[in-house]
C-alpha positions in Angstrom: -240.0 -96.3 51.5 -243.1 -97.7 52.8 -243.3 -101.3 54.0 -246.0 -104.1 53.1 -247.7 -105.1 56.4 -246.7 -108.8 56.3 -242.9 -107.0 55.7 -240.6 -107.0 58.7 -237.6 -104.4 58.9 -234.3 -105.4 59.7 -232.9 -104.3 63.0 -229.4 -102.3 62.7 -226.6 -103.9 63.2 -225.6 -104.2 67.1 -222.4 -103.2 68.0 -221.6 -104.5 71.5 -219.3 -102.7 73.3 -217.1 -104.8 76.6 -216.5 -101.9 78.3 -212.4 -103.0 78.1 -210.1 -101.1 76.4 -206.2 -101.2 76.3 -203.8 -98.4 76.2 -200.5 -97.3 77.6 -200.6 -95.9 81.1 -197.4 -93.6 81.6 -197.2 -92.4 85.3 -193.7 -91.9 87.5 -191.8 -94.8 88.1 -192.9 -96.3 84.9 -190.1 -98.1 82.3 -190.6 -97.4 78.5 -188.4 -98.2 76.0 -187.0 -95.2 73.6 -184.7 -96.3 70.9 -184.2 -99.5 72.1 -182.8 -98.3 75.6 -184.6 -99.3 79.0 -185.8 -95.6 80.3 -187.7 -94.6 83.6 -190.7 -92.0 83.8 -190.0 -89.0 86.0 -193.7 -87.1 85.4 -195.9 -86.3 82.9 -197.9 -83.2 81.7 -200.7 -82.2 79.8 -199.1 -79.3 77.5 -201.5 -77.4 74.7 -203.8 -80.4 74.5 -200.4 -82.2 73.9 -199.6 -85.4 76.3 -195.8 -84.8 77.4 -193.9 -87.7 78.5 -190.3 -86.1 80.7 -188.1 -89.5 81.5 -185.7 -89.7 84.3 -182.4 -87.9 83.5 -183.4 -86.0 80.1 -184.4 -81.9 80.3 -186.4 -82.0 77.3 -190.2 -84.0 77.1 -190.8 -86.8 75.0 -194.0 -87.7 72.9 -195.3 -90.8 73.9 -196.4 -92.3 69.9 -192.2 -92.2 70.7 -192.1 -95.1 73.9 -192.7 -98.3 73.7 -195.0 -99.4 76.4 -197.1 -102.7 77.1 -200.6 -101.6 77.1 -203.0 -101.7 80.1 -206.3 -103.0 80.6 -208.8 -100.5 81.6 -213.2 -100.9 82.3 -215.5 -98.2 82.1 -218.1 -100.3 84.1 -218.4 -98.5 87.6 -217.3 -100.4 90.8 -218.4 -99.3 93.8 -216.0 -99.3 96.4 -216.9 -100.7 99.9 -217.6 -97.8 102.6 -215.0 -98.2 104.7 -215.3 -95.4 107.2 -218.2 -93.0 108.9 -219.3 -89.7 109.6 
């Protein structure tokens, strides 16, 4: 579709992104609640593509869509970090 010359098109819709996001961080040490009990990370491992959760005192591994975990905030702006020691 052509455009008369005194015809402006519209600009696409922006979509602004923060750079913030939120999601569950599971590392050792960690509490989660499973089935309304209080539990404690012991590790976690990446397993066929397949995030496996293992809590303290249990052999077998636990999905995480399973815990209940307050969400953490993350950036994916870059901070440099101060140079703190030399060659």
């Amino acid at each position: 579709m052509q455009l008369a010359s005194n015809e402006v098109a519209a600009p696409p819709p922006s979509t602004t992104r923060s750079g913030l996001f939120h999601m569950p961080l599971f590392r050792p040490g960690t509490e989660v609640t499973q089935n309304g009990r209080r539990e404690v990370v012991s590790h976690v491992i990446l397993r066929r593509r397949e995030l496996m959760v293992y809590l303290q005192g249990h052999d077998d591994p636990v999905k995480p869509d399973r815990l209940h975990l307050a969400p953490s905030l993350f950036t994916t702006e870059r901070s440099p970090q101060p140079l703190t020691w030399f060659l």
